[in-house]
mmCIF file as Biopython writes it, N, C-alpha, C and O atoms, coordinates in Angstrom:
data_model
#
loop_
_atom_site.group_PDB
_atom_site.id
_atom_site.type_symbol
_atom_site.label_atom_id
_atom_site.label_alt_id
_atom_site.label_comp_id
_atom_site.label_asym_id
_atom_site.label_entity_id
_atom_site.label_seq_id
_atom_site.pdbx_PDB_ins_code
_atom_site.Cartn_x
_atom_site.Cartn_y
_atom_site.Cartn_z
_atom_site.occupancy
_atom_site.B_iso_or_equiv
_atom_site.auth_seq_id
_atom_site.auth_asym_id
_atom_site.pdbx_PDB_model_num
ATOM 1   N N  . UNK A ? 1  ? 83.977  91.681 94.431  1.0 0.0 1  A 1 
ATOM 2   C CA . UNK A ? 1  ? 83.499  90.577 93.650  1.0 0.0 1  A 1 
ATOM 3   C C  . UNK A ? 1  ? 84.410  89.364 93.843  1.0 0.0 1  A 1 
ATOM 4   O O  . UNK A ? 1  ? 83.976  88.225 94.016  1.0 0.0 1  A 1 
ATOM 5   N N  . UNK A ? 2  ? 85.470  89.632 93.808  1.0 0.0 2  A 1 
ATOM 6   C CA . UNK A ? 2  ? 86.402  88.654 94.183  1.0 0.0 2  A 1 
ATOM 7   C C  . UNK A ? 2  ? 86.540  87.380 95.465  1.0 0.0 2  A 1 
ATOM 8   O O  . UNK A ? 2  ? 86.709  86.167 95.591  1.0 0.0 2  A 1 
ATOM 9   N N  . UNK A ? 3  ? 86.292  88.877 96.416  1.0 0.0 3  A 1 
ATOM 10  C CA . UNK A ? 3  ? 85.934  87.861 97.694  1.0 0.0 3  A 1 
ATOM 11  C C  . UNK A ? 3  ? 84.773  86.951 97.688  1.0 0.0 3  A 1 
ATOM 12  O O  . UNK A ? 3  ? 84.752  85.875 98.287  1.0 0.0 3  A 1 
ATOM 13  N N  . UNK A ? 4  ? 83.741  87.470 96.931  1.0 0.0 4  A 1 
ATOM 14  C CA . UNK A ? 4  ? 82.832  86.920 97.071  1.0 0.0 4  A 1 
ATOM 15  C C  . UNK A ? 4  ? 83.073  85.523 96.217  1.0 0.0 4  A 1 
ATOM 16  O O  . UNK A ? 4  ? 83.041  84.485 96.878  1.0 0.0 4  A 1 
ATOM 17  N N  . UNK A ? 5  ? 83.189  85.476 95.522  1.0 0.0 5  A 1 
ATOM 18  C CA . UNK A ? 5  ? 83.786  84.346 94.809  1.0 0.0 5  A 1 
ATOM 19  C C  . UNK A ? 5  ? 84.555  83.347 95.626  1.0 0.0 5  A 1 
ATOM 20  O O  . UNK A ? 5  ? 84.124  82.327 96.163  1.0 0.0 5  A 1 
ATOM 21  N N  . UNK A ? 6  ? 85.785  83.838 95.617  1.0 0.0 6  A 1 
ATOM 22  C CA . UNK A ? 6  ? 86.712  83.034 97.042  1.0 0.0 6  A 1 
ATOM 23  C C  . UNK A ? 6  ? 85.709  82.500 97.760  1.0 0.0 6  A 1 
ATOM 24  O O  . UNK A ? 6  ? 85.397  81.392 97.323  1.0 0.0 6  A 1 
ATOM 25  N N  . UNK A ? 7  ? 85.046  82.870 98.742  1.0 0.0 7  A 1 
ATOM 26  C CA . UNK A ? 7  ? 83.923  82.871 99.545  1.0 0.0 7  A 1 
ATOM 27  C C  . UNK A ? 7  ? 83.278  81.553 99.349  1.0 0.0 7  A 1 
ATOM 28  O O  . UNK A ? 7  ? 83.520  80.558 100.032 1.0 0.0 7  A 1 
ATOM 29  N N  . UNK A ? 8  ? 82.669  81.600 98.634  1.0 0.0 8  A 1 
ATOM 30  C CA . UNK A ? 8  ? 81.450  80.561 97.730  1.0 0.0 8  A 1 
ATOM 31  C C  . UNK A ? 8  ? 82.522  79.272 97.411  1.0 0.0 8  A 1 
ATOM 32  O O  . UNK A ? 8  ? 82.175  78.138 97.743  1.0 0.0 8  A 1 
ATOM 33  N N  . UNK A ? 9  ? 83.559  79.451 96.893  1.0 0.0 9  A 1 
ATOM 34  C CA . UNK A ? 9  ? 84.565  78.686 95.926  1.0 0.0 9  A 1 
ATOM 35  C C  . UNK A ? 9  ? 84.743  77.649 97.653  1.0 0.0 9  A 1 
ATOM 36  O O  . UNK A ? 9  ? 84.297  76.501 97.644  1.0 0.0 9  A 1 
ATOM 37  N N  . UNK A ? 10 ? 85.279  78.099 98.732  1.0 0.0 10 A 1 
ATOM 38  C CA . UNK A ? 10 ? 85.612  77.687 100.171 1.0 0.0 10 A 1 
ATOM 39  C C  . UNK A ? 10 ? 84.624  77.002 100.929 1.0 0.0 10 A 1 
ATOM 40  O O  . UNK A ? 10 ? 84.694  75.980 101.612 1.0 0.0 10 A 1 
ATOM 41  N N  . UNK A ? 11 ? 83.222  78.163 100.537 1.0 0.0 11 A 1 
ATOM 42  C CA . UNK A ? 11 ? 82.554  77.010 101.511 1.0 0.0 11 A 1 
ATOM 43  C C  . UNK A ? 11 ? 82.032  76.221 100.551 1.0 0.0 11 A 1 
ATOM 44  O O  . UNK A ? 11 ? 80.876  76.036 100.932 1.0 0.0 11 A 1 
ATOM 45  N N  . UNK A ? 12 ? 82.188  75.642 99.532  1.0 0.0 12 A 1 
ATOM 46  C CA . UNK A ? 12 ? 82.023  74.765 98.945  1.0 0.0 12 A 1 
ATOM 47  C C  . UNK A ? 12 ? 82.663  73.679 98.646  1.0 0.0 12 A 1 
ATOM 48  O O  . UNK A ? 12 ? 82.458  72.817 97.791  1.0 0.0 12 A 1 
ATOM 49  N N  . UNK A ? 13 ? 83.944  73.890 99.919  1.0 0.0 13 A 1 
ATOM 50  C CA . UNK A ? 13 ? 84.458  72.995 99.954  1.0 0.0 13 A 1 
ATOM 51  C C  . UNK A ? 13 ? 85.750  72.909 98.861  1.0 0.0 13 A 1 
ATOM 52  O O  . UNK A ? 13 ? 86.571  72.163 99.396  1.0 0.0 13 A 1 
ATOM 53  N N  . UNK A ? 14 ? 86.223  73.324 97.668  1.0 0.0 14 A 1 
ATOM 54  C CA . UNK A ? 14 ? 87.248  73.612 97.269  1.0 0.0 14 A 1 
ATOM 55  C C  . UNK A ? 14 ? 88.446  74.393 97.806  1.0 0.0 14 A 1 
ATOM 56  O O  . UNK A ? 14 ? 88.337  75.507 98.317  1.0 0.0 14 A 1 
ATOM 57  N N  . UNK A ? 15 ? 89.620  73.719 97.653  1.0 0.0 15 A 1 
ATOM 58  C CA . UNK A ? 15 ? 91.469  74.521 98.182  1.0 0.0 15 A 1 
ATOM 59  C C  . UNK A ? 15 ? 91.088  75.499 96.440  1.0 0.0 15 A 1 
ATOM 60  O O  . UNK A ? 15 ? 90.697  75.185 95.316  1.0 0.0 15 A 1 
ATOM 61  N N  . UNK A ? 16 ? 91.627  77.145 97.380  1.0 0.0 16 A 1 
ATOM 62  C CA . UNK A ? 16 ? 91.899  77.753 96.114  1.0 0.0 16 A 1 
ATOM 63  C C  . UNK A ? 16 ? 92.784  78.540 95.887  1.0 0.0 16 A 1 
ATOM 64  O O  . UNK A ? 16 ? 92.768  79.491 96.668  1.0 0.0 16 A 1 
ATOM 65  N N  . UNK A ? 17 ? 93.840  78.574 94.886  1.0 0.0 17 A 1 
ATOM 66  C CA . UNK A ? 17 ? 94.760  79.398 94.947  1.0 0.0 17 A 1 
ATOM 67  C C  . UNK A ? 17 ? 94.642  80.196 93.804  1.0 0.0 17 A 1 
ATOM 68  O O  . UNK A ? 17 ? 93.573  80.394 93.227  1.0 0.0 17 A 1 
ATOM 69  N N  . UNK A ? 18 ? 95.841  80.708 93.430  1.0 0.0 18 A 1 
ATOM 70  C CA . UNK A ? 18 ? 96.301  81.437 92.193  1.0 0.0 18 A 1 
ATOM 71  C C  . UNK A ? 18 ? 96.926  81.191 91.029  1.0 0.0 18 A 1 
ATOM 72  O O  . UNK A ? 18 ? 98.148  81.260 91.159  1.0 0.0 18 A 1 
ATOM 73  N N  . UNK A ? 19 ? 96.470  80.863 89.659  1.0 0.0 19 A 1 
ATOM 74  C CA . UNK A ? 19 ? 97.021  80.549 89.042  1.0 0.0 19 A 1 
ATOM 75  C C  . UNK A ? 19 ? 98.082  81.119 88.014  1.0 0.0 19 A 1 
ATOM 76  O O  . UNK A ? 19 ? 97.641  81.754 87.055  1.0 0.0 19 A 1 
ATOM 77  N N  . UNK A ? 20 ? 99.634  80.915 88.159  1.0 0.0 20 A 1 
ATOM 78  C CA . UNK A ? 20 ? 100.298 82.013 87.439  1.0 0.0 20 A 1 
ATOM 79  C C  . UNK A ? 20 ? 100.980 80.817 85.896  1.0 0.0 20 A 1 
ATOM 80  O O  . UNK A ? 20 ? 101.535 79.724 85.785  1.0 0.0 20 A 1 
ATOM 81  N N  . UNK A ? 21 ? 100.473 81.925 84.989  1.0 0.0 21 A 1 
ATOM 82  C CA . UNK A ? 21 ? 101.094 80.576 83.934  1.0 0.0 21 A 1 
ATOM 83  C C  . UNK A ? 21 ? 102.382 82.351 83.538  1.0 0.0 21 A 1 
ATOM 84  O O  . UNK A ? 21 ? 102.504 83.375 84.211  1.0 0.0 21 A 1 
ATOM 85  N N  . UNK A ? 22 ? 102.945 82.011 82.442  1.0 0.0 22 A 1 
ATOM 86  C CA . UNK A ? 22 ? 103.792 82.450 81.787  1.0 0.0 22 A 1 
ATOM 87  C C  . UNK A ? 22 ? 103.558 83.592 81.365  1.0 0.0 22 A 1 
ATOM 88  O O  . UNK A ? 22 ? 104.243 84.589 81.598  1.0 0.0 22 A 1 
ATOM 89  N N  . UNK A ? 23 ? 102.288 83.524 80.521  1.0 0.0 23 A 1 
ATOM 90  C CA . UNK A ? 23 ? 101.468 85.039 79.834  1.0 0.0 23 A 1 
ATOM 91  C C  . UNK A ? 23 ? 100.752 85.611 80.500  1.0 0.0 23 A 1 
ATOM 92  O O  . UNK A ? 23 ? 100.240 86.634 80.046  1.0 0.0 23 A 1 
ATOM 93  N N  . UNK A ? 24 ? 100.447 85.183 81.804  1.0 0.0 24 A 1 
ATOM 94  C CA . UNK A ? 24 ? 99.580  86.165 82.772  1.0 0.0 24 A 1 
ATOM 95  C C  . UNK A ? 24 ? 98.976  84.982 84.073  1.0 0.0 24 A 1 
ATOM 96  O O  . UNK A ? 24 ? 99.637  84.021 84.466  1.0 0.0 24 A 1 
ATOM 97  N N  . UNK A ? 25 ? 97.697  85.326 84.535  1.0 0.0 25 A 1 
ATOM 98  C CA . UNK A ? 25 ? 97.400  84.895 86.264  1.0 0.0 25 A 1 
ATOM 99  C C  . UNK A ? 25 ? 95.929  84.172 85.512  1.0 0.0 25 A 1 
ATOM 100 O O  . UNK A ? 25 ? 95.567  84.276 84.339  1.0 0.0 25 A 1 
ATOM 101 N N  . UNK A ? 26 ? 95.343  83.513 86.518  1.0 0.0 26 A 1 
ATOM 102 C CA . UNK A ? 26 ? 94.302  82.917 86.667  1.0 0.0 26 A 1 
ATOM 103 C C  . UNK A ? 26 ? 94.011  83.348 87.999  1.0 0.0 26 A 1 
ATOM 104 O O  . UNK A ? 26 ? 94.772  83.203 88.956  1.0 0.0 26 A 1 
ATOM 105 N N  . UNK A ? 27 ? 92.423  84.102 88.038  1.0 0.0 27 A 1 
ATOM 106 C CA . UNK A ? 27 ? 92.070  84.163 88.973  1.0 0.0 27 A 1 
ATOM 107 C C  . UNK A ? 27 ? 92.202  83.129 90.219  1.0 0.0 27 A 1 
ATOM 108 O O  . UNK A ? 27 ? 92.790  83.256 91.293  1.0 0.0 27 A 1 
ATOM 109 N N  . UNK A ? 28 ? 91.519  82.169 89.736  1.0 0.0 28 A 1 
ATOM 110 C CA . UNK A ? 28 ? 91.272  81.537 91.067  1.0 0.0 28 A 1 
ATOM 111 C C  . UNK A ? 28 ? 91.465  79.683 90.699  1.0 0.0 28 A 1 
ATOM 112 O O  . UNK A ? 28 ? 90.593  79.132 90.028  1.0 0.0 28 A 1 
ATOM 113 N N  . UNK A ? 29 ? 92.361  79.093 91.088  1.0 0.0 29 A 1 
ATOM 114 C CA . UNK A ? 29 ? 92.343  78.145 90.771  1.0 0.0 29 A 1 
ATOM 115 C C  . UNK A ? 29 ? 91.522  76.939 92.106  1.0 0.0 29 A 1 
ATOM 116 O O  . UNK A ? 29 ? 91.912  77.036 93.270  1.0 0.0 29 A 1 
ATOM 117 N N  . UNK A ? 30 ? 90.860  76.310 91.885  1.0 0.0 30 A 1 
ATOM 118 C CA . UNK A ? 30 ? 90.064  75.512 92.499  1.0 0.0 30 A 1 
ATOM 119 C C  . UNK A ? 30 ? 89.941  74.212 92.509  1.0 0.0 30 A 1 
ATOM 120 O O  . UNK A ? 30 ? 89.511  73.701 91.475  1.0 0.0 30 A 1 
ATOM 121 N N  . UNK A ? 31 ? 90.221  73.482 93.463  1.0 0.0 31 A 1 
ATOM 122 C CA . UNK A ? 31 ? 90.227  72.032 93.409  1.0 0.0 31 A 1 
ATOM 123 C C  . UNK A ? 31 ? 89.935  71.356 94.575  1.0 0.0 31 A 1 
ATOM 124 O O  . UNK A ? 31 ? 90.353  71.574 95.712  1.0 0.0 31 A 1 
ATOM 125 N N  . UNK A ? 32 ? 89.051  70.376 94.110  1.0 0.0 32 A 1 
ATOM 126 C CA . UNK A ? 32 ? 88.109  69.773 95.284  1.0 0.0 32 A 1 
ATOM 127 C C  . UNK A ? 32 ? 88.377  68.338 94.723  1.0 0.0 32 A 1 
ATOM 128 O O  . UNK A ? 32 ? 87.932  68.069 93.607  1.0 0.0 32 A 1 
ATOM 129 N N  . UNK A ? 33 ? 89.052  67.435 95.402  1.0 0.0 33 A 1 
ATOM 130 C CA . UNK A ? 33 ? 89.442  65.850 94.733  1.0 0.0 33 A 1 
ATOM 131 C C  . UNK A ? 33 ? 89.791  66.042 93.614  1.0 0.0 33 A 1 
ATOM 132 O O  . UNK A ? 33 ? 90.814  66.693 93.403  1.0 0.0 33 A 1 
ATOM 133 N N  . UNK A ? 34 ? 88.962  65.481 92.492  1.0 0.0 34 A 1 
ATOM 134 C CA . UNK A ? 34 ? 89.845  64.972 91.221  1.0 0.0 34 A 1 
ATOM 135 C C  . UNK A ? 34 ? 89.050  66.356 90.340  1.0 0.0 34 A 1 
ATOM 136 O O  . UNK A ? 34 ? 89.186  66.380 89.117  1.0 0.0 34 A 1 
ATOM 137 N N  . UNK A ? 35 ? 88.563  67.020 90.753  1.0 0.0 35 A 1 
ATOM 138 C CA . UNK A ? 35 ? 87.940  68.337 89.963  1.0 0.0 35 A 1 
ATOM 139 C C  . UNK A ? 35 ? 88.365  69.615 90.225  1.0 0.0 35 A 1 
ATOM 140 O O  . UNK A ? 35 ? 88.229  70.245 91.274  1.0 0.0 35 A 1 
ATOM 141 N N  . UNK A ? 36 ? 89.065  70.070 88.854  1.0 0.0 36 A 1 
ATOM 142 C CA . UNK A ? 36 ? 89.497  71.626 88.843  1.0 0.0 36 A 1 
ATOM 143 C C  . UNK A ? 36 ? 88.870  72.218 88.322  1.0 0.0 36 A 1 
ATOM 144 O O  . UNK A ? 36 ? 88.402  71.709 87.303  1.0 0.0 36 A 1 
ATOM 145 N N  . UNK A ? 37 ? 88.336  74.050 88.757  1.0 0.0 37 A 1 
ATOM 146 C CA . UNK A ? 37 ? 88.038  74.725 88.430  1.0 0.0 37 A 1 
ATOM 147 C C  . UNK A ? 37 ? 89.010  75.861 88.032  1.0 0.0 37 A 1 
ATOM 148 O O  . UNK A ? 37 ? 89.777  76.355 88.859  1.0 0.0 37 A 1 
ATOM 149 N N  . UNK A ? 38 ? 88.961  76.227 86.846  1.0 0.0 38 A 1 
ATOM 150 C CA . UNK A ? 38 ? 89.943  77.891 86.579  1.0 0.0 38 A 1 
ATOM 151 C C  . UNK A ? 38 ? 88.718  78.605 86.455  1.0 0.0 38 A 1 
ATOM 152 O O  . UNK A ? 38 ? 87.715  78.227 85.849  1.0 0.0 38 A 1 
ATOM 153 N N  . UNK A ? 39 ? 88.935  80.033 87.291  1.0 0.0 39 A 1 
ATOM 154 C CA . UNK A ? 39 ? 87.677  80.751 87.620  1.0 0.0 39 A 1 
ATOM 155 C C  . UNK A ? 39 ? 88.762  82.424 87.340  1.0 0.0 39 A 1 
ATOM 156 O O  . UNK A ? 39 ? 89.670  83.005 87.934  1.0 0.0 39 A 1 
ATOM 157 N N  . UNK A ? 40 ? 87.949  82.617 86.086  1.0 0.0 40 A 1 
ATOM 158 C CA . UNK A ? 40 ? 88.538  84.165 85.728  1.0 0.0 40 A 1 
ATOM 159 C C  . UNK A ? 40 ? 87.188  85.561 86.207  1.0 0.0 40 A 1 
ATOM 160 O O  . UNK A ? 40 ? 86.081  85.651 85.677  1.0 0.0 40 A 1 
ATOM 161 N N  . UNK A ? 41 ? 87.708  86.437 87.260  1.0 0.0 41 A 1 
ATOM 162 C CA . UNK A ? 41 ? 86.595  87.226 87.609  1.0 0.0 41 A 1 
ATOM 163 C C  . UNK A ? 41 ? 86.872  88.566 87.052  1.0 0.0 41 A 1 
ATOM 164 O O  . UNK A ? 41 ? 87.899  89.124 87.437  1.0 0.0 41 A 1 
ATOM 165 N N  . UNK A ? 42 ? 86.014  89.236 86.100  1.0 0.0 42 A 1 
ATOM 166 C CA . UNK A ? 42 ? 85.827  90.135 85.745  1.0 0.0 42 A 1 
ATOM 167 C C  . UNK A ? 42 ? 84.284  90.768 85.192  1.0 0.0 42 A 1 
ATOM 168 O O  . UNK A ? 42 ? 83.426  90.275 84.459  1.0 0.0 42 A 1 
ATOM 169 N N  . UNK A ? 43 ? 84.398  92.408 86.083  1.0 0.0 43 A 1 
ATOM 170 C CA . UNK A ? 43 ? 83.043  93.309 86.319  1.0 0.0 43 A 1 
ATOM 171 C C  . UNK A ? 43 ? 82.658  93.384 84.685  1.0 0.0 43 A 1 
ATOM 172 O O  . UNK A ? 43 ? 81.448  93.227 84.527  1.0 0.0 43 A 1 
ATOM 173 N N  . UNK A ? 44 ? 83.324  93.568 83.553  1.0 0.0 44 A 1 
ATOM 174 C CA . UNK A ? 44 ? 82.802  93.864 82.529  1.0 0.0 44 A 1 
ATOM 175 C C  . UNK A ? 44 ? 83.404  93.388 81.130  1.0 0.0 44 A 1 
ATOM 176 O O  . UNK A ? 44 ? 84.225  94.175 80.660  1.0 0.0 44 A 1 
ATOM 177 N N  . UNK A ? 45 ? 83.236  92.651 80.649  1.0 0.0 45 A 1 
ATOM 178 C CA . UNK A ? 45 ? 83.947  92.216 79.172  1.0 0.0 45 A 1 
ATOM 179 C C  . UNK A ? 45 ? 83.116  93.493 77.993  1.0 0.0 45 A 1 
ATOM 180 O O  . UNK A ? 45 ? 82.094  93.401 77.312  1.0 0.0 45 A 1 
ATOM 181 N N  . UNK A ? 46 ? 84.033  94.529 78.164  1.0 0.0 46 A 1 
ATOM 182 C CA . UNK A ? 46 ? 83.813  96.061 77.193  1.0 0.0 46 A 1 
ATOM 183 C C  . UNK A ? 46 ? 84.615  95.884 76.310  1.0 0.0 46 A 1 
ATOM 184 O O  . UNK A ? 46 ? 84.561  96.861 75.562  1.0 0.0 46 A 1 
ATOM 185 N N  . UNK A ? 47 ? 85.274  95.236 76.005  1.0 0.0 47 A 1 
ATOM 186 C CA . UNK A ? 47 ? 86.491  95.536 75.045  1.0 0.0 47 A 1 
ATOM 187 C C  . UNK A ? 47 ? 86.949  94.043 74.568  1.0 0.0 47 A 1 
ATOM 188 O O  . UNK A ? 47 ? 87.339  93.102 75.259  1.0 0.0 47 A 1 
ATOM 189 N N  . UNK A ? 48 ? 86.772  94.141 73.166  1.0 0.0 48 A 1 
ATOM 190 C CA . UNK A ? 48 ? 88.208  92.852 72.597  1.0 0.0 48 A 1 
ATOM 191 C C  . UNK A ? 48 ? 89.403  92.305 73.448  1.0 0.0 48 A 1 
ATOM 192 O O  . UNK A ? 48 ? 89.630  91.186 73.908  1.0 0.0 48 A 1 
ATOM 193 N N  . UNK A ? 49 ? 90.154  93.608 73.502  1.0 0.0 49 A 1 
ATOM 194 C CA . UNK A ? 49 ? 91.069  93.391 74.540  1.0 0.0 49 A 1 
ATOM 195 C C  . UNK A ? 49 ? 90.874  92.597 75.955  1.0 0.0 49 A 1 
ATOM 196 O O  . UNK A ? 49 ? 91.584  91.724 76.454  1.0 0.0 49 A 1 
ATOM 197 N N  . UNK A ? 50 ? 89.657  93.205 76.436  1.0 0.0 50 A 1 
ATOM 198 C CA . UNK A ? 50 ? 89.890  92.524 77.904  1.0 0.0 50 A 1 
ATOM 199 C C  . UNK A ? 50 ? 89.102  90.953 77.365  1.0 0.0 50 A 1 
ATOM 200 O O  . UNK A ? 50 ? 89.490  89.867 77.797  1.0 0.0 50 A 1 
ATOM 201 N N  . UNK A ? 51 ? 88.295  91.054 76.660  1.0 0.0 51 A 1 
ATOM 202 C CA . UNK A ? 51 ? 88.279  89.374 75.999  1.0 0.0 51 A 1 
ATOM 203 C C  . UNK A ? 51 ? 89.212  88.486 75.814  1.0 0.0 51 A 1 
ATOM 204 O O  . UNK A ? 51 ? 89.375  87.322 76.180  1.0 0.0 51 A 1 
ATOM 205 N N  . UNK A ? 52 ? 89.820  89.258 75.158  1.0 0.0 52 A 1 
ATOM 206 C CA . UNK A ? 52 ? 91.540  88.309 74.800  1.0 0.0 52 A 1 
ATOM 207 C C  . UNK A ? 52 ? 91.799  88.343 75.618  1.0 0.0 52 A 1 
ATOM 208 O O  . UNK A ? 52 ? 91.766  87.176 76.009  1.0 0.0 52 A 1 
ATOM 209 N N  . UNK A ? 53 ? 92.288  89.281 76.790  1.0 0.0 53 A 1 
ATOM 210 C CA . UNK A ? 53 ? 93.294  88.609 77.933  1.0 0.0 53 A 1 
ATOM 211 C C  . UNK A ? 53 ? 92.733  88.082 78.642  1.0 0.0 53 A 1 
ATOM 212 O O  . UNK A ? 53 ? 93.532  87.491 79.368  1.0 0.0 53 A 1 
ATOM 213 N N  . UNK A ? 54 ? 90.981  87.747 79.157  1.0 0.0 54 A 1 
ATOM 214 C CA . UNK A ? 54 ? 90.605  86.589 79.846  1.0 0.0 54 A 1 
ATOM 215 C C  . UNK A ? 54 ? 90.280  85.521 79.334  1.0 0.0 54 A 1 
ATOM 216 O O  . UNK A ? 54 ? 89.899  84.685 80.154  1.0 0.0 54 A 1 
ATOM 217 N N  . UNK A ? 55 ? 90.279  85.303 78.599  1.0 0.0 55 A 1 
ATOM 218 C CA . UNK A ? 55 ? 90.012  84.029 77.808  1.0 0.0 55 A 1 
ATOM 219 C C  . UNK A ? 55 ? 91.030  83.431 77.685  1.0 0.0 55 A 1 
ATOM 220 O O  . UNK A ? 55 ? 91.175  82.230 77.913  1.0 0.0 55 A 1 
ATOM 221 N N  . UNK A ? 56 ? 92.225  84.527 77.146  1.0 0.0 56 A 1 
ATOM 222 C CA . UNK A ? 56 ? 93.746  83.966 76.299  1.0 0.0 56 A 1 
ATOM 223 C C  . UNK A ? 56 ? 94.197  83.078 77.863  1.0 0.0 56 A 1 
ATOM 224 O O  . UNK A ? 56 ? 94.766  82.004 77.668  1.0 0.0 56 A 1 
ATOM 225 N N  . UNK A ? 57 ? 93.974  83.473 79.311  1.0 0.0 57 A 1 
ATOM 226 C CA . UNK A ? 57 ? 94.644  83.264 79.924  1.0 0.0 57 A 1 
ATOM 227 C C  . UNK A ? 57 ? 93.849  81.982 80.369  1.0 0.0 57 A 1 
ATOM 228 O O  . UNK A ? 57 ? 94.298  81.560 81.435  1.0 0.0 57 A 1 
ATOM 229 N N  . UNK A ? 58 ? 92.834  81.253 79.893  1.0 0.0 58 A 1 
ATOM 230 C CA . UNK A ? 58 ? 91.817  80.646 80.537  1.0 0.0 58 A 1 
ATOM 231 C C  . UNK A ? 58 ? 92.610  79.226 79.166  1.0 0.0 58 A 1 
ATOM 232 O O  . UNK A ? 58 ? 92.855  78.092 79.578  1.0 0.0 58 A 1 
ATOM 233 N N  . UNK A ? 59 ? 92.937  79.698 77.330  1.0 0.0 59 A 1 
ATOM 234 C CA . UNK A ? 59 ? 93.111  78.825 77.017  1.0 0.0 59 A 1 
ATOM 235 C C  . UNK A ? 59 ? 94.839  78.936 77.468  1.0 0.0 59 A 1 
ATOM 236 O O  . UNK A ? 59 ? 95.183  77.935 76.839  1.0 0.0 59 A 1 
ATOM 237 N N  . UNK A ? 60 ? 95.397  79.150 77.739  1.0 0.0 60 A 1 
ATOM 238 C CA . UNK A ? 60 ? 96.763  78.782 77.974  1.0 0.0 60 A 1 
ATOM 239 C C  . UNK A ? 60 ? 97.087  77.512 79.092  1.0 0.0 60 A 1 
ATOM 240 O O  . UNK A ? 60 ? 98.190  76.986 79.242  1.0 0.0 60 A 1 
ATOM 241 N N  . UNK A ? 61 ? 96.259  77.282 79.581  1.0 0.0 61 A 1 
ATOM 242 C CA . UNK A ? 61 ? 96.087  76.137 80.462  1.0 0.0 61 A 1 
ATOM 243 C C  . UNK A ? 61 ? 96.018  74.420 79.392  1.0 0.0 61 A 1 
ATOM 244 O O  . UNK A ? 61 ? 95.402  74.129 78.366  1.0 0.0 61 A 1 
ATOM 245 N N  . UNK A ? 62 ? 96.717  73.847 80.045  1.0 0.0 62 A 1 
ATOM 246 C CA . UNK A ? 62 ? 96.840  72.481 79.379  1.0 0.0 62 A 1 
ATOM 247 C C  . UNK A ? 62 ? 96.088  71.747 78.996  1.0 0.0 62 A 1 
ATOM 248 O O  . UNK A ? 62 ? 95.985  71.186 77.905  1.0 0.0 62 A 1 
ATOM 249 N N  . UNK A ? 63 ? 95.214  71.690 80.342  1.0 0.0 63 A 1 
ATOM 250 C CA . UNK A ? 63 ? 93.663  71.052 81.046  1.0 0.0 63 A 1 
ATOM 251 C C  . UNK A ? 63 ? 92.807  71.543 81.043  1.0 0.0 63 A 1 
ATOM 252 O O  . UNK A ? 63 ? 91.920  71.219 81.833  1.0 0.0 63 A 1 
ATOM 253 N N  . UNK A ? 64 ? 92.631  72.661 80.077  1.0 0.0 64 A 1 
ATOM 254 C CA . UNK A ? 64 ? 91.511  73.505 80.227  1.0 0.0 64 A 1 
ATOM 255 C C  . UNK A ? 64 ? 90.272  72.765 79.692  1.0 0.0 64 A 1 
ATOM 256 O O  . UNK A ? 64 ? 89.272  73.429 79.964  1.0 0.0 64 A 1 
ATOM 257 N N  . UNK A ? 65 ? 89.987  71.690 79.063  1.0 0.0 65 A 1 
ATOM 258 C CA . UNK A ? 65 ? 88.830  71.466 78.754  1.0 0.0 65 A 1 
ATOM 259 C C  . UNK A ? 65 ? 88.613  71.683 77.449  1.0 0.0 65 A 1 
ATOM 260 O O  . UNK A ? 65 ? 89.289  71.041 76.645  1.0 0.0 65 A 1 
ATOM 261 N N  . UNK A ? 66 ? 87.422  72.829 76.877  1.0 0.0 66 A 1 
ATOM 262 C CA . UNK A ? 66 ? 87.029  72.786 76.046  1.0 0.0 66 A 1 
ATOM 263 C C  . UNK A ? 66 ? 86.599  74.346 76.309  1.0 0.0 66 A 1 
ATOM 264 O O  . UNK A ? 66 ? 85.393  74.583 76.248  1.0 0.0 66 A 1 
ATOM 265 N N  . UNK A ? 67 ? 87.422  75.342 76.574  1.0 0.0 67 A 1 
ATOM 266 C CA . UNK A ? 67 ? 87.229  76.794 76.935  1.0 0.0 67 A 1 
ATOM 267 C C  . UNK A ? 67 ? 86.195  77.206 75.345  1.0 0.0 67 A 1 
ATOM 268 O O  . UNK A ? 67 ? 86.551  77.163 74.167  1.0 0.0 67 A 1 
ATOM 269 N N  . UNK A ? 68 ? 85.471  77.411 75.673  1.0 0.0 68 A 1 
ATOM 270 C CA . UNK A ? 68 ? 84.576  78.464 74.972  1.0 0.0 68 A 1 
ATOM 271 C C  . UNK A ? 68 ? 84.440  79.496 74.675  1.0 0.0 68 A 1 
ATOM 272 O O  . UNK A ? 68 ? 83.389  79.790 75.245  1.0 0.0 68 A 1 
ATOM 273 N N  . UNK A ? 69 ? 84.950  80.834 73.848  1.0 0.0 69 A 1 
ATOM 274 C CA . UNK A ? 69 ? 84.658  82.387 73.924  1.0 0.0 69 A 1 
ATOM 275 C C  . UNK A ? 69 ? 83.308  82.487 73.336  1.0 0.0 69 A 1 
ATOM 276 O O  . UNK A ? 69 ? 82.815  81.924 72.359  1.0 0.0 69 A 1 
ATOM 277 N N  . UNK A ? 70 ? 82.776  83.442 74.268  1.0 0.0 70 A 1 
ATOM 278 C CA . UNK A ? 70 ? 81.249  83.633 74.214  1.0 0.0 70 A 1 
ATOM 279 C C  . UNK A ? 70 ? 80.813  84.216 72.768  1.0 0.0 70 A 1 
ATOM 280 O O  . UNK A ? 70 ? 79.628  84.438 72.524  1.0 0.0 70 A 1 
#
């Protein structure tokens, strides 16, 4: 799933790396000119837990926007 992502993220023309903050990683960080994407990939949100840690790691970002939990 991952690659596939990467994949799509590239030929679309976005540089993408890895985002490491303090409390954990960001999948995929993405930036094409003046537009960033933080792109968290995961097969199944089953659990609170794995909610919190993708999300938590999505608001720990400065610039995140206006992160939403579903």
């Amino acid at each position: 799933m991952e690659n596939v992502i990467f994949h799509h993220l590239v030929t679309q023309g976005f540089k993408v790396t890895i985002g490491i903050l303090r409390s954990g990683e960001i999948d995929f960080v993405a930036t094409r000119g003046e537009q960033t994407l933080y792109v968290q990939a995961v097969y199944l949100l089953a659990s609170e837990d794995t909610i919190t840690r993708i999300f938590g790691n999505l608001r720990g970002i400065r610039d995140n926007g206006d992160v939403k939990h579903p």
